[in-house]
VMD Tcl script that draws the C-alpha trace (Angstrom):
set ca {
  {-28.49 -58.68 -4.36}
  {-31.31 -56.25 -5.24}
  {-34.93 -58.19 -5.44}
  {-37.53 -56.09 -7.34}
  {-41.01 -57.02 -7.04}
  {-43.43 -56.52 -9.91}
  {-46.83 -55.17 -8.98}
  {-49.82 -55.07 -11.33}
  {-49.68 -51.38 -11.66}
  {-49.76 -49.75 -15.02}
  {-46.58 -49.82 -18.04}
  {-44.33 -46.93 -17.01}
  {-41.86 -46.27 -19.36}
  {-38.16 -46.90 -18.71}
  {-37.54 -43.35 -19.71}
  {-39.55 -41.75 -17.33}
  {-37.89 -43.64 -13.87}
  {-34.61 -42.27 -12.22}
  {-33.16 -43.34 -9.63}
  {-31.26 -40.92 -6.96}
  {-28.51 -42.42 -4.87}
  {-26.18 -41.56 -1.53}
  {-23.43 -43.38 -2.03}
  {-20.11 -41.94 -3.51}
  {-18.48 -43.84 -5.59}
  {-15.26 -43.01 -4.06}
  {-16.44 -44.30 -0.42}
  {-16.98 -47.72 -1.88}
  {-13.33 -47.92 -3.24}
  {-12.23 -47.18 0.26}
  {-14.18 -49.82 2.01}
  {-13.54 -53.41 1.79}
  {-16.79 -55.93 0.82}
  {-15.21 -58.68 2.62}
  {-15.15 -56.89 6.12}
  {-18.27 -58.69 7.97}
  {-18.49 -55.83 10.31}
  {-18.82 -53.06 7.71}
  {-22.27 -53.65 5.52}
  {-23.68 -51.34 2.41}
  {-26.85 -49.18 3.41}
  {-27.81 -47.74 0.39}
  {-30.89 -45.27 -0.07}
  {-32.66 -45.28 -3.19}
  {-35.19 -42.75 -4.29}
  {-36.93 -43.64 -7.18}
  {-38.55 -41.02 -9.31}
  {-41.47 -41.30 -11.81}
  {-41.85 -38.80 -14.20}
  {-45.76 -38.93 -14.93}
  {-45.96 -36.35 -17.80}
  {-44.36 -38.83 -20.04}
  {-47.76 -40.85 -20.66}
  {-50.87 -39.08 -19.76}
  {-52.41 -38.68 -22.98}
  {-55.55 -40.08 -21.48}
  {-55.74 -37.14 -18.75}
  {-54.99 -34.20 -21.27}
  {-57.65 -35.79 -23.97}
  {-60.31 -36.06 -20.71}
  {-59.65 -32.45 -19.81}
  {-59.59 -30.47 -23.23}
  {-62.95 -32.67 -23.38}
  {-63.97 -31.26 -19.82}
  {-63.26 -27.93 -20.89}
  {-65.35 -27.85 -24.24}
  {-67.84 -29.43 -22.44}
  {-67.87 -26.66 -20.16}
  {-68.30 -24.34 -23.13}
  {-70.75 -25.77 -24.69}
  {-73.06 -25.36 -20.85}
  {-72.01 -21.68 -20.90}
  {-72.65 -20.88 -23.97}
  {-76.44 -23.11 -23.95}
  {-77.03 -20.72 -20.74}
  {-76.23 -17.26 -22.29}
  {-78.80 -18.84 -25.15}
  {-81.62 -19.73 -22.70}
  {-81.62 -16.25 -21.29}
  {-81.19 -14.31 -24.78}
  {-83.54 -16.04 -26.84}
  {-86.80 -15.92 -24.57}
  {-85.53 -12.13 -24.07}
  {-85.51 -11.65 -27.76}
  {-88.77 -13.42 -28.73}
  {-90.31 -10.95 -25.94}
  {-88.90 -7.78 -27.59}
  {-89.01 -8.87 -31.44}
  {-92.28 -8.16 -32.90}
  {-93.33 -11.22 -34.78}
  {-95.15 -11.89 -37.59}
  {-98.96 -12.68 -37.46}
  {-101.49 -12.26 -40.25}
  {-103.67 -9.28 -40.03}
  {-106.73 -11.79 -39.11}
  {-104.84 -13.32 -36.21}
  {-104.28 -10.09 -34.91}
  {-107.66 -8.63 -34.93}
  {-108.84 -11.91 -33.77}
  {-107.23 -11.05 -30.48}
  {-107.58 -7.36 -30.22}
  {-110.67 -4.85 -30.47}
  {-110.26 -1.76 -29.65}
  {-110.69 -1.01 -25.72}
  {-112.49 -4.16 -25.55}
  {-111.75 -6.47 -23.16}
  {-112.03 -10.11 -25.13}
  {-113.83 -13.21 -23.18}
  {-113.28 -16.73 -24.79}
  {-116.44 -19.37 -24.82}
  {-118.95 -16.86 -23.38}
  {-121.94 -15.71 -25.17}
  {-123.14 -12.45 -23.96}
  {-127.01 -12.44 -23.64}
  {-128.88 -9.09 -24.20}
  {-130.83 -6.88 -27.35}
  {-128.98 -8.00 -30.77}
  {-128.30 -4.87 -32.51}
  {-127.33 -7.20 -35.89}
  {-128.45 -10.71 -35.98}
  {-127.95 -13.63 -38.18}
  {-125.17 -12.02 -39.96}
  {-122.23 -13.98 -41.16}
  {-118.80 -10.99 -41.02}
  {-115.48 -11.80 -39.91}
  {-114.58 -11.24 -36.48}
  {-112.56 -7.70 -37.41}
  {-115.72 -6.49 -39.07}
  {-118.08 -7.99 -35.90}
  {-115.94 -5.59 -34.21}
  {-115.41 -2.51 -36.22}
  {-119.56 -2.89 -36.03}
  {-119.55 -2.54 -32.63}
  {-116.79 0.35 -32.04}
  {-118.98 2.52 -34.92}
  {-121.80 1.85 -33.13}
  {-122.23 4.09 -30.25}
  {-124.80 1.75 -28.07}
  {-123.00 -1.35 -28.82}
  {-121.62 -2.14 -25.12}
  {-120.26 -5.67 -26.86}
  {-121.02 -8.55 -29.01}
  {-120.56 -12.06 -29.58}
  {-118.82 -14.04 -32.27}
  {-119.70 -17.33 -33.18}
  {-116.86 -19.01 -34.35}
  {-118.30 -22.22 -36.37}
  {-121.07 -19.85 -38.00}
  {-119.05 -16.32 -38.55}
  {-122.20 -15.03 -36.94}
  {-121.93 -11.62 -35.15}
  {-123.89 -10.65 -32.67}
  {-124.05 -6.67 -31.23}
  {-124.83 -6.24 -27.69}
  {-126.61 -3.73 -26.00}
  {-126.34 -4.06 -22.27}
  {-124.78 -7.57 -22.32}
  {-125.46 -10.40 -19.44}
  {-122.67 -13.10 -19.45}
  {-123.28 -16.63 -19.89}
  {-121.11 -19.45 -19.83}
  {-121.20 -22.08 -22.84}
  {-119.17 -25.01 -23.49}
  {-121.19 -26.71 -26.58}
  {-119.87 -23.70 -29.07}
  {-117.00 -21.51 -29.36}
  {-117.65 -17.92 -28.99}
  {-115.34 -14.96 -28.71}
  {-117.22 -12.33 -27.00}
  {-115.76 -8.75 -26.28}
  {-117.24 -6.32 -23.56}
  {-116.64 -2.77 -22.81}
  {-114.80 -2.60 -19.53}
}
mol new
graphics top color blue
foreach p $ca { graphics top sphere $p radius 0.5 }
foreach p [lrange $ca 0 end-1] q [lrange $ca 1 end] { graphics top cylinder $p $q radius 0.2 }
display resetview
């Protein structure tokens, strides 16, 4: 008599075992069971299918794969979109623009340039500090204070470093 032994391995699925044998049934008819000399050796191959019940493995791989196009696709992203906010123009106001650009002028943040004011004590916006200074043919720079809208034409300008106001200052290179 056959003994099986039950292990604590997973619910297979009657279905999905076969079992492969040697023996012809033809042989056994021939041969007597009482004969003590003469025994049965049997080989039995068991095969388990394992495609039956693996809904568990597909689910974690179509879940592995969407996963892995969600990293490709977050990559192509991080190099496109810094590459298209270089080459896109945006949008600034008119101020913000001439705020950062004069001319040839080479633009110095929190420095007051010292020398002859060629306009003093007069509140402008920055553009029209420095459309003062480009018309101006011995304007070498000028200073902007920020808090007062005070512009300040240079002749010959000496830097000096301030922390205690803000100034935009632009220079001639």
């Amino acid at each position: 008599m056959t003994k099986v032994e039950e292990h604590s391995l997973p619910y297979i699925c009657p279905s999905a075992v076969t079992f492969h044998s040697q023996i012809d049934d033809n042989d056994l008819k021939s041969k007597s069971f009482w004969n003590p000399d003469w025994t049965i050796q049997q080989e039995i191959s068991i095969t388990i299918d394992k495609t039956v019940d693996n809904t568990g493995k597909i689910f974690s791989i179509k879940l592995q794969i969407l996963i892995g196009f969600l990293i490709i696709i977050l990559f192509i992203f991080s190099i496109i979109l810094p590459l298209m906010i270089l080459t896109i123009d945006p949008y600034w106001p008119s101020s913000i623009k001439k705020l950062y650009s004069c001319e040839n002028l080479i633009i110095i943040e929190n420095v007051y340039l010292i020398g002859i004011d060629l306009i003093s004590n007069k509140s402008m916006t920055w553009s029209k500090c420095c459309l003062s200074c480009v018309n101006i043919l011995v304007c070498r720079g000028f200073t902007y204070d920020i808090d007062s809208s005070i512009c300040y034409l240079k002749t010959n300008p000496i830097y000096k470093r301030t922390f205690h106001k803000k100034y935009q200052s632009a220079i001639y290179p």
